[in-house]
ZAMARGU-4260 file (C-alpha; in steps of 0.2 Angstrom, whole numbers, plus 5000, padded with zeros to 4 digits):
<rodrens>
0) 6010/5020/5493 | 5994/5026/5486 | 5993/5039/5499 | 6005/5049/5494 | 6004/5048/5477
5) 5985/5055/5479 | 5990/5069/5490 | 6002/5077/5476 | 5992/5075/5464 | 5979/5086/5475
10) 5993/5099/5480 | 5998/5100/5461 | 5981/5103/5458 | 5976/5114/5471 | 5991/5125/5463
15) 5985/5125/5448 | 5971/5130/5455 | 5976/5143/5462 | 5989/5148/5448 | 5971/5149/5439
20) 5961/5158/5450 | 5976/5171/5451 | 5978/5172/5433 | 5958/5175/5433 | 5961/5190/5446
25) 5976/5199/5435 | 5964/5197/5419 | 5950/5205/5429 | 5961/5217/5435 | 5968/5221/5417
30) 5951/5222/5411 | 5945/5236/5424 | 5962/5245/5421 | 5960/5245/5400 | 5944/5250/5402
35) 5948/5266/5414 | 5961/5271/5400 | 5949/5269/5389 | 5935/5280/5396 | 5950/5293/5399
40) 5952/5293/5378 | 5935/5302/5377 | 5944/5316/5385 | 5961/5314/5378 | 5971/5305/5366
45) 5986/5297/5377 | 5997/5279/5374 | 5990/5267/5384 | 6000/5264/5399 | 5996/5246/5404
50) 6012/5237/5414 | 6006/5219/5409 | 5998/5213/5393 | 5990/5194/5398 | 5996/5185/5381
55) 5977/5183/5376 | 5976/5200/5376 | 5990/5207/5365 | 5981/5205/5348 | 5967/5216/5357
60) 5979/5229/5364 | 5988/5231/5348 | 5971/5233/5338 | 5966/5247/5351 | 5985/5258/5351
65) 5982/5258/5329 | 5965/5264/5333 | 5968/5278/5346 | 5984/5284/5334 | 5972/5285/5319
70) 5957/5292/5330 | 5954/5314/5330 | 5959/5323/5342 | 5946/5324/5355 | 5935/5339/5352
75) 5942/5355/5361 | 5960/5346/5362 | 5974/5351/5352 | 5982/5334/5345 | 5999/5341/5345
80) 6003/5348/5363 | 5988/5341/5373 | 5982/5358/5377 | 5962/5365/5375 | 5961/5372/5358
85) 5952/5386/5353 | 5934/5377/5354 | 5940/5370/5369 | 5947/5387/5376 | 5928/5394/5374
90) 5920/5383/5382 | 5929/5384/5398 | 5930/5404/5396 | 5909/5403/5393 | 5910/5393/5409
95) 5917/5406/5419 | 5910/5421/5412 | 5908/5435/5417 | 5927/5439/5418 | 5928/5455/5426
100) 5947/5453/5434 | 5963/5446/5429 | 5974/5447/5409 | 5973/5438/5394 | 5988/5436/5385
105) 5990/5431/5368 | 6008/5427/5363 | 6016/5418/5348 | 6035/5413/5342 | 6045/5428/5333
110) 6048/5420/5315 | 6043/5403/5319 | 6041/5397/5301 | 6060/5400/5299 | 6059/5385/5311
115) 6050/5375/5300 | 6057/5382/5284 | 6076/5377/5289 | 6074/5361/5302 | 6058/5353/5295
120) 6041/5354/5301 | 6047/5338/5314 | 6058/5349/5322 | 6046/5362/5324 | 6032/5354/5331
125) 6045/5346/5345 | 6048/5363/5349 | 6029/5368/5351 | 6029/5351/5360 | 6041/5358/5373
130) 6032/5377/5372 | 6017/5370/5378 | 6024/5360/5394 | 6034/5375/5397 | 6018/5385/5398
135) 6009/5371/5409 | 6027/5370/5422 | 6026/5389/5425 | 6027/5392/5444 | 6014/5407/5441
140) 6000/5395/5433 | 5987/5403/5423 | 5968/5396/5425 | 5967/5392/5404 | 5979/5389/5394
145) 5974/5383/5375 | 5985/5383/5358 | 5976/5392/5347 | 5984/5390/5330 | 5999/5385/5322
150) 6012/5394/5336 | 6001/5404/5346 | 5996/5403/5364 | 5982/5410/5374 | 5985/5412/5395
155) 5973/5416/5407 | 5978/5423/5423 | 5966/5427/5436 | 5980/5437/5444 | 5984/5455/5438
160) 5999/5455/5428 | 6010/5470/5427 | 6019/5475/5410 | 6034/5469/5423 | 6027/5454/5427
165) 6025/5449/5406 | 6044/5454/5404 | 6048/5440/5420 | 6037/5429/5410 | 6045/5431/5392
170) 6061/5429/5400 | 6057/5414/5406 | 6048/5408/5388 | 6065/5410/5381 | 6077/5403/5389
175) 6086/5393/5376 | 6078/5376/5371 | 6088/5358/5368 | 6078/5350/5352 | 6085/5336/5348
180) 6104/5339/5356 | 6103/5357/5343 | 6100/5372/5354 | 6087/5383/5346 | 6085/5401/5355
185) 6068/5411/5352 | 6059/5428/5354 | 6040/5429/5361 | 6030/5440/5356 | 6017/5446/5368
190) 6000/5457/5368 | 5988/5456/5381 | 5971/5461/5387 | 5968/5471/5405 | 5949/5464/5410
195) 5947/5477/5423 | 5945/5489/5408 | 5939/5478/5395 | 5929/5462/5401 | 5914/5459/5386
200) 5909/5444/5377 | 5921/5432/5371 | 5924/5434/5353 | 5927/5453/5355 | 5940/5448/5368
205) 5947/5438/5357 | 5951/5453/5343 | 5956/5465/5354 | 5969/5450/5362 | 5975/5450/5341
210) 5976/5470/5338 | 5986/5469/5355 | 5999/5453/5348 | 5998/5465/5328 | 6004/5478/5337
215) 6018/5470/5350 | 6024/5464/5334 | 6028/5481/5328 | 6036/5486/5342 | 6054/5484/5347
220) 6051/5476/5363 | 6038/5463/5356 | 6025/5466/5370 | 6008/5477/5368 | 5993/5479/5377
225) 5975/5484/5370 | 5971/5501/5374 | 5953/5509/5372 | 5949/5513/5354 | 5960/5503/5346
230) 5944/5493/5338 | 5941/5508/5327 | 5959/5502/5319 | 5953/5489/5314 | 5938/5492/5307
235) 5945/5504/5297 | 5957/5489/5290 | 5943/5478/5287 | 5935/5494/5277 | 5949/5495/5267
240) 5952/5477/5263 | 5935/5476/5259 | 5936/5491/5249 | 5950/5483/5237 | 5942/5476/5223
245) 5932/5489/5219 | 5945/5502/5219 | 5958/5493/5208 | 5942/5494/5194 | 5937/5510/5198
250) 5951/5520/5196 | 5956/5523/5213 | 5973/5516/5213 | 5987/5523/5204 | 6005/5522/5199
255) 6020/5536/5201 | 6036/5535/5198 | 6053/5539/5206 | 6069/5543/5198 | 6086/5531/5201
260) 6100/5543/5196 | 6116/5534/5189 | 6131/5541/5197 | 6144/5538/5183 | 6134/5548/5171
265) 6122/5558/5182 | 6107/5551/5169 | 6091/5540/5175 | 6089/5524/5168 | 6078/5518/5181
270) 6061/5522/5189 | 6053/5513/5203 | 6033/5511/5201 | 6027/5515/5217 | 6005/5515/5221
275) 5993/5527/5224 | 5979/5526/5232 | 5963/5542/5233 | 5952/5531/5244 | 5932/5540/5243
280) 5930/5542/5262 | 5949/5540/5269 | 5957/5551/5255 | 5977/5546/5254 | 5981/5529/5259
285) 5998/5526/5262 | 6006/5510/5252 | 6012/5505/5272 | 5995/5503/5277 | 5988/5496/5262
290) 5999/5483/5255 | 6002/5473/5271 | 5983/5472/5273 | 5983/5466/5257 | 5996/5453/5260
295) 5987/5448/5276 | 5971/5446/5267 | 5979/5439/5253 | 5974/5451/5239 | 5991/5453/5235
300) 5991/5445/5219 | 5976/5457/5215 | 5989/5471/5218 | 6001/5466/5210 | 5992/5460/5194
305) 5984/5476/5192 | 6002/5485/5194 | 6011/5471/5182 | 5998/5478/5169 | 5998/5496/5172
310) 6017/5495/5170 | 6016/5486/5153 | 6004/5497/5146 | 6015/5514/5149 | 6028/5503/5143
315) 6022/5502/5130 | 6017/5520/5127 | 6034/5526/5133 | 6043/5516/5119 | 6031/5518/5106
320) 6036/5536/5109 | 6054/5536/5111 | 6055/5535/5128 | 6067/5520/5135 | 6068/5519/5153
325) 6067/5501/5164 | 6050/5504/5179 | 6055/5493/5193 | 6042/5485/5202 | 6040/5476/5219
330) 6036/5459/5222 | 6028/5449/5238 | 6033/5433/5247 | 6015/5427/5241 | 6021/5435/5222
335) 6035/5425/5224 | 6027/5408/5226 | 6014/5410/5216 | 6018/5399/5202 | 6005/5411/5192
340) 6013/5428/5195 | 6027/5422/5183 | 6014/5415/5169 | 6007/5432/5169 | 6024/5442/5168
345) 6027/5430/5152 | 6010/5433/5145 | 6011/5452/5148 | 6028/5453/5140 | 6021/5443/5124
350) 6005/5454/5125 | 6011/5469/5123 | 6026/5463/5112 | 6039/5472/5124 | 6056/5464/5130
355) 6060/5460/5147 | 6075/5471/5147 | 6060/5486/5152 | 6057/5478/5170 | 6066/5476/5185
360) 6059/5465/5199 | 6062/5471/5217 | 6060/5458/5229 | 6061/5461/5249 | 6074/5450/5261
365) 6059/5444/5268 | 6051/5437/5254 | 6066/5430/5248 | 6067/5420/5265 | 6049/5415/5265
370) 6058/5400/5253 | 6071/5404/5248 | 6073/5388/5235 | 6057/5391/5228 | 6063/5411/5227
375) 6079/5406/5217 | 6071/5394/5204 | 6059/5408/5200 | 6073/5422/5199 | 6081/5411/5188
380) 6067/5412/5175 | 6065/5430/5176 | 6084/5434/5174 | 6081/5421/5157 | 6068/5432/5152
385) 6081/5448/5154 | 6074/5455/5166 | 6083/5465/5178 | 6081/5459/5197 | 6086/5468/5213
390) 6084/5464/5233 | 6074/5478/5241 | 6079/5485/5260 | 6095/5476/5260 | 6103/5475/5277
395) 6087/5475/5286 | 6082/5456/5287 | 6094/5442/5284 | 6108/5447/5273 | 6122/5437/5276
400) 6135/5431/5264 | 6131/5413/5262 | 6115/5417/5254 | 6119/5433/5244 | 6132/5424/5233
405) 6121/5412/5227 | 6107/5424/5221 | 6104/5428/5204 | 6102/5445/5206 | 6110/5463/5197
410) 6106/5475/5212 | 6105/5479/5230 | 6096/5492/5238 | 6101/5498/5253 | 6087/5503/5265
415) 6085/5522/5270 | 6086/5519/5289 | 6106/5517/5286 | 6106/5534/5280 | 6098/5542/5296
420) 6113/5545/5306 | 6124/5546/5294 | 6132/5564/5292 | 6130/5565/5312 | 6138/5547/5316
425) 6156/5541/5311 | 6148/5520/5315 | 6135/5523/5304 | 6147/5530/5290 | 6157/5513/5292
430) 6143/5503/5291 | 6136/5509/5275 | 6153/5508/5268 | 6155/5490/5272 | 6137/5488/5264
435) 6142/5492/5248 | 6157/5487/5245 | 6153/5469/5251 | 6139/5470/5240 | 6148/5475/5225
440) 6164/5462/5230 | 6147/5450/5226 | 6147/5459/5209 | 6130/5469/5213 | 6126/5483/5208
445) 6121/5497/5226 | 6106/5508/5224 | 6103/5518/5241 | 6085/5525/5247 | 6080/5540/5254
450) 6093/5552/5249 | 6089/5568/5253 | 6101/5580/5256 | 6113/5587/5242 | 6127/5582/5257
455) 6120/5565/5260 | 6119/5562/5240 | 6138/5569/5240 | 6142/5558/5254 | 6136/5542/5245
460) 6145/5543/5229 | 6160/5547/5240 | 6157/5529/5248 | 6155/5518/5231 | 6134/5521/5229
465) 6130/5516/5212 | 6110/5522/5210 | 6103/5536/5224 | 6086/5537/5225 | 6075/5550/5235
470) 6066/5568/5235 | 6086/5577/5234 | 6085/5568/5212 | 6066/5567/5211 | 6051/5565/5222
475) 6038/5552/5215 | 6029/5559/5199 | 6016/5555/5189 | 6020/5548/5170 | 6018/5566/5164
480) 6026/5573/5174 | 6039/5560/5175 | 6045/5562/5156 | 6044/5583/5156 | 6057/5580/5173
485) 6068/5568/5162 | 6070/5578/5148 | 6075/5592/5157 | 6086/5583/5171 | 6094/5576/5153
490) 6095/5592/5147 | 6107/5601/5164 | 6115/5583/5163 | 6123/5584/5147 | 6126/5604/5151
495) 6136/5599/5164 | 6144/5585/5156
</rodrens>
């Protein structure tokens, strides 16, 4: 009887044994595996992807996945998409250089903070997130690919691409995208960078790849390529932004004014305040160039400081002497959210003891978009300091009824591109029609830009305008100027009348 009993107690324990010596081996083996993932970590951040956990080890493996989630990025990684980012795109460029063949293309998402601004920045970076393993799935795949800031992306091909090719390719970039069961449909913007013409160091690839992307987003197909002396532009910006400062003390910069003429009575009650600038070595520099340099380089607030003042001050003058007419002004996005800009209209109305009734405030679609509950809130303050507010370029960005109504503004203006075609093209004539008189349904008052023909003036009061502005009532003149043209277009007004 004993015999048996001792040979299962061997069996049972030359399988424990073996249980052991297999559990030993799976350890081992989890050990070597954990350790490879590990190693990987120094190149990038990645969930651990281990199929068994030995129960001793689960403390451990928890303590690691907190730490890898709290860890940076690795450097040259971007943490969001996985991709190189831009310290990681140099050094693989510097590794290859010299680049004598092949494009760089720079491209980013047409109004991609709008993403952000009406799903939330979760949604956004989901859709970067599929941006980036759309651009590493391509069929044609570029040798680097890096994110290299908020919603751009840099492609290397060592194929020459053909404009043709880059069209094939932002087709393909936007195709509609399922975040989170909502379809969101996009717009890619594209410049890029022939190296057969422009190979060179890095960094100045780099910029031309940026005045290439600045420019394909001015034009209507979104897609530019750098062209040979285009680096003079930009110095001449930087010149110009440089140059700022010192010309808003010196003197440089100046305000005219332009006429609105009211078509019920055919008198002004309204100016616009629009900047000058006599630059030393450029001469004239146009308000198109220079203010949305300034917005870029956020100098903005300089601007628009220096114009709040100048206006108060030949406010002041004009109604110390009589004179009673409201100089409206123009306002940024950056104005806009500057929790500073409307402490300083306060102050300056307080400072030079004059009512609010003597501004208006223009403010641009796009600004008002930027963030547009932010916008509101501070529209609401003016309008409670009487001051007279008015969306700029109206029809040219976002206007829709479901936002209009619920903006506390007296005045649209409606942007002189409508008025191009519209002696010549019945559409065009329907379309202004319908601008206006939706926005007066909304109880708004319609100024139209850039009137300036006698038939084009005639035309717009026959469709309901309420304000026409351009050179056919008055071209922009300086305050002297500005009052000798009032008091004689006064004059001929009550004649006729």
């Amino acid at each position: 009887m004993i015999g048996p009993w001792l040979l299962s107690i061997a069996l049972i324990t030359v399988f424990i044994l073996l249980l052991w010596r297999r559990q030993r081996q799976k350890e081992r083996r989890f050990i070597k595996l954990l350790g490879k993932q590990l190693d990987n970590q120094i190149k990038a951040r990645a969930p651990l992807e281990l199929p068994w956990v030995p129960v001793a080890f689960f403390e451990l493996v928890n303590s690691l996945e907190k730490l890898l989630q709290a860890l940076p990025p690795p450097v040259g990684k971007d943490k969001l998409t996985g991709l190189a980012n831009r310290v990681g795109l140099k050094r693989s460029v510097t590794a290859l250089m010299p680049l004598q063949q092949g494009t760089m293309v720079l491209l980013d998402i047409y109004r991609f903070r709008y993403v952000n601004d009406l799903f939330g920045f979760a949604f956004g970076d989901q859709l970067l997130k599929q941006m980036a393993d759309r651009l590493l799935g391509l069929q044609q795949a570029p040798r680097l690919l890096a994110r290299m800031n908020e919603d751009e992306f840099l492609l290397y091909f060592e194929q020459q691409q053909t404009e043709e090719d880059l069209h094939r390719l932002r087709g393909r970039l936007q195709v509609p995208f399922d975040i989170e069961g909502t379809p969101v449909s996009i717009r890619i913007q594209m410049g890029y960078l022939d190296l057969r013409a422009h190979h060179t160091d890095l960094s100045l690839m780099l910029r031309r790849l940026d005045l290439a992307l600045k420019k394909a987003r001015n034009s209507r197909d979104l897609l530019a390529g750098y062209q040979t002396g285009e680096d003079s532009i930009q110095m001449r910006e930087l010149e110009i932004i440089n140059s700022l400062p010192k010309a808003l003390k010196t003197g440089q910069l100046y305000l005219v004014y332009q006429a609105k003429e009211e078509v019920s009575s055919g008198l002004c009650r309204q100016v616009e305040a629009l900047i000058r600038w006599e630059h030393p070595k450029f001469g004239t520099i146009s308000p198109a160039e220079f203010i949305p340099l300034a917005e870029y380089s956020g100098m903005i607030g300089l601007v628009s400081q220096w114009a709040l003042e100048q206006v108060m001050m030949q406010q002041r003058k004009w109604r110390s002497g009589g004179f009673k007419v409201r100089i409206a002004l123009n306002l940024s996005a950056q104005d806009l959210n500057n929790g500073c800009m409307l402490q300083e209209i306060e102050h300056q109305l307080q400072e030079y003891q004059l009512p609010g009734e003597v501004l208006a405030i223009e403010i641009t679609e796009s600004s008002l978009m930027a963030d547009l509950e932010q916008a509101i809130k501070i529209l609401e303050r003016l309008r409670q300091l009487d001051i007279r507010l008015a969306i700029d370029d109206f029809g040219t960005g976002h206007s829709s009824l479901a936002y209009l109504k619920n903006l506390p503004v007296d005045e649209v203006k409606i942007d002189k591109a409508f008025n191009e075609e519209l002696l010549s093209n019945s559409n065009a004539k329907h379309i202004m029609r319908a601008s206006i008189q939706m926005a007066k349904s909304l109880g708004f008052e319609v100024t139209v830009e850039g009137v300036e023909s006698m038939a084009l003036k005639q035309m717009l009061i026959s469709l309901g305008a309420d304000q026409l502005q351009g050179d056919i009532v008055a071209k922009p003149k300086t305050a002297p100027e500005l009052e000798y043209w009032y008091a004689k277009h006064s004059m001929q007004t009550k004649t006729v009348s």
